[in-house]
C-alpha positions, -999 to +999 in steps of 0.1 A: -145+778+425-119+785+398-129+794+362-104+775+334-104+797+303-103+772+271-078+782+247-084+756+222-055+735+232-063+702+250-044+684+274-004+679+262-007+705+240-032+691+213-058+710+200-099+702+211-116+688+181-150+681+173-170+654+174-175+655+138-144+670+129-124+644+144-141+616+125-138+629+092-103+613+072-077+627+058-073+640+019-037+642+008-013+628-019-011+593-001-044+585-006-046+595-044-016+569-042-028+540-023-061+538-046-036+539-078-016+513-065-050+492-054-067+496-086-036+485-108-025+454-087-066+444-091-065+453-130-032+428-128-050+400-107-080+399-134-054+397-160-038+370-147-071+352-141-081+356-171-047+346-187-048+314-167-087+308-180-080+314-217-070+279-228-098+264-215-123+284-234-108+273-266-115+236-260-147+218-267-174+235-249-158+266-240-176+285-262-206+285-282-215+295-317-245+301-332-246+296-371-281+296-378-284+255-380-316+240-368-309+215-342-315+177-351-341+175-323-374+193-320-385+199-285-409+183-269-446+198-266-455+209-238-478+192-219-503+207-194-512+186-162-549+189-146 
């Protein structure tokens, strides 16, 4: 029986990796870019929601003030069933 001394190197050339090793990602420059460029076109995609939404919450029930004014009708008692 023959003995087949490992060298590291796997078939082709490529190096053995572990288990573990192999499904850990990559850290570079590219990433640091990809979530810049994610988190700015979702900051521009909720200001363009919220630019589309803004007329509407000036109109007549878009927003709601409170000054202090009792309202005309007093609510009901409430009533407690046996």
């Amino acid at each position: 029986m023959a003995t087949i001394a490992n060298s590291g190197r796997g078939h082709e050339g490529h190096p053995v990796l572990e288990a573990t090793e192999a499904r850990q990602g990559r850290r570079g420059l590219h990433v640091f870019w990809i979530l810049l460029v994610s988190t700015a076109l979702s900051a521009l995609a909720l200001l363009a929601l919220l630019a589309i939404e803004a007329p509407g919450l000036s109109g007549p029930g878009g927003q709601v003030s409170t000054s202090g004014a009792v309202s005309p009708t007093a609510p009901a008692p409430v009533r407690q069933t046996e």
